[in-house]
Every structure is written in C-alpha cells, then in structure tokens.
N, C-alpha and C positions, 0 to 999 in steps of 0.2 A: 474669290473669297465669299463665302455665306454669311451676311449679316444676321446674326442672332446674339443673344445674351441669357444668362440665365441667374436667378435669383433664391435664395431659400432662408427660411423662417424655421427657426425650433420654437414650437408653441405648447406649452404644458398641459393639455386635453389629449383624451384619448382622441386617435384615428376618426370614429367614426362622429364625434363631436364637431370634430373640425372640418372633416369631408361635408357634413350637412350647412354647417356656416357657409362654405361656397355655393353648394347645390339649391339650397332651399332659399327664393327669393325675397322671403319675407326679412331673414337673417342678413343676406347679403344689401339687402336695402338700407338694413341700420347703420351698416360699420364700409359703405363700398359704394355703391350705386346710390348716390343721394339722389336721384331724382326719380327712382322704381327701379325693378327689374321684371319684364312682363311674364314670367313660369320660372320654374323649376330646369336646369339645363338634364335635360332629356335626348339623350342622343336622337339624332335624326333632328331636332325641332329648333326651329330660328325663334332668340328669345329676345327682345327689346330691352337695351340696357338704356338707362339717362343718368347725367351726372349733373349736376350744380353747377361746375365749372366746363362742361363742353357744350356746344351746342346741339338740340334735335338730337334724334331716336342712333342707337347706336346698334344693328344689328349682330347678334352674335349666333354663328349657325354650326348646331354642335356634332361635330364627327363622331366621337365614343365616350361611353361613359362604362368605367369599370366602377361600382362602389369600393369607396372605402378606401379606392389606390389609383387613380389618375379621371381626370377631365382631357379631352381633347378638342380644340373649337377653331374657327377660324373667324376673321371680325375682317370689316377695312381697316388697310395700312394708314399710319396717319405719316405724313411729312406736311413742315409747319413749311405756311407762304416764305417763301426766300425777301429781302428787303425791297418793300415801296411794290410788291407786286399780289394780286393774291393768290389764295390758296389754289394748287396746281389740284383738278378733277382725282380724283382716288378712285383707280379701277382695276385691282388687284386686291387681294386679301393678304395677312400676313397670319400663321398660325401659334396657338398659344397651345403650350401641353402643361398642365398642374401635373405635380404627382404627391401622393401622400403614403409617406412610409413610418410603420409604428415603427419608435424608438424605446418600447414598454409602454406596459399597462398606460400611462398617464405623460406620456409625451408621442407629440408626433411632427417630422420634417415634412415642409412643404416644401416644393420645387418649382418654381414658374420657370419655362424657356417660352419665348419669344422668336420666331424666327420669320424670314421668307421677305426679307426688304430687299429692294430693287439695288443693286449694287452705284450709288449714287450719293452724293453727301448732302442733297435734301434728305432721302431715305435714314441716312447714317445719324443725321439730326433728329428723325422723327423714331430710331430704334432709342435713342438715348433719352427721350420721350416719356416711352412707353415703359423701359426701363425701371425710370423714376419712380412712375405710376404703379407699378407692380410691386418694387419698393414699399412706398407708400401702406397699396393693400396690403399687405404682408402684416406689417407691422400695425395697423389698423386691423387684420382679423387678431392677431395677437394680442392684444389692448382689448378688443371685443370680446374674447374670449376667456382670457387670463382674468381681467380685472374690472369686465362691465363698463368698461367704458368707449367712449365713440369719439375717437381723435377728429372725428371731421365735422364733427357738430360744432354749427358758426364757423366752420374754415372759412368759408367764399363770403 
C-alpha cells in the first residue's frame, strides 16, 4: 500500500495569481513559511523553508516547474518521535506535487498530493501530519488571496 493523500482548494484568483502566491517567496512568507522562504522555487534549486512552529531550516529540492499548472519538489519525510523516545533520524524524502488548474477567467483549483512514506505507522502518523499542514496552507493561500488576510499571524 502507498502512503499518500491528496488535498485541494477552489480559490477565487485567476491561475496565474495564485501559481505566483506559491512560487514567489516573498508571497509565500506572508500567508505560509512564517519564518522565510530562501528563493523563488526554480526547478532544479534547493530552497530553505522555516516556519514558527517547526524547528531549523527545512530543505525543499525542486524537481519541475511547469507555470501556471503544477510544482513538483521533494523535502524530508517528517514522522513524529513515538512515546518517551525521540525523534527517529529522517533519511528519505517524501514528494509533494501542486497542481493548479483554471476553473475560468477568476477561479483556480489547487491540488496538493503528498506521497512516498515508508509503509509504517510512525510514517502513517507523520503523512496525517503533513496532511493537516497542507490543509492548513491551502486555506491560508485562500484567505491570502481572497480577502488579504494572514490566518497565521500570532498562531504560534
């Protein structure tokens, strides 16, 4: 069985509005990476994400970039410490594909899938995780974009 999941958002921008709220780090710092995002994701180039609520630099090394209709990257897999022990070394990637597809001039569906965790119920904890997370930015570029506002400002 392949542990993956996948998530999607209807956000009332056009396509190329919303493809650049992902791609351009400056965007993506306001409503997503509260701690920076260190470029642009540029196919081929490993970009430093940080958040507020995880710890240290978060490598994200990006496979392809089509504009305007999908991201593809790979990052470490996260699985949380299991009870009273800690967190087990992460030495594997798991990969993320965005996809964005116009739904008219002034709507566009996002897509996140998620996949590539070790078939194990640390792993299966840490896809439902990630999940959340994606969740989360989804509905945070949504809010960002729809109505200028930043659900994560003062979360943490």
């Amino acid at each position: 069985m392949q542990l993956k999941f996948q998530i999607q958002t209807k956000i009332q921008k056009p396509i190329a509005e919303v493809f650049d709220a992902v791609y351009n780090p400056t965007k993506l710092s306001t409503y997503f990476t509260t701690g920076g995002a260190s470029a642009p994701l540029t196919e081929g180039t490993t970009v430093i994400w940080r958040f507020a609520d995880y710890p240290g630099d978060c490598p994200v090394t990006v496979k392809k970039v089509t504009p305007n209709q999908q991201i593809i990257f790979e990052w470490p897999a996260y699985e949380p410490p299991t009870e009273n022990k800690l967190p087990p070394p992460i030495d594997y990637k798991t990969t993320v594909e965005m996809t964005f597809e116009s739904l008219g001039p002034a709507n566009t569906l996002v897509r996140i899938v998620e996949s590539g965790w070790r078939e194990t119920q640390q792993s299966l904890d840490g896809s439902y995780g990630n999940c959340m997370g994606w969740t989360q930015m989804s509905c945070c570029l949504k809010a960002f974009l729809e109505y200028e506002i930043n659900l994560r400002k003062n979360f943490f």
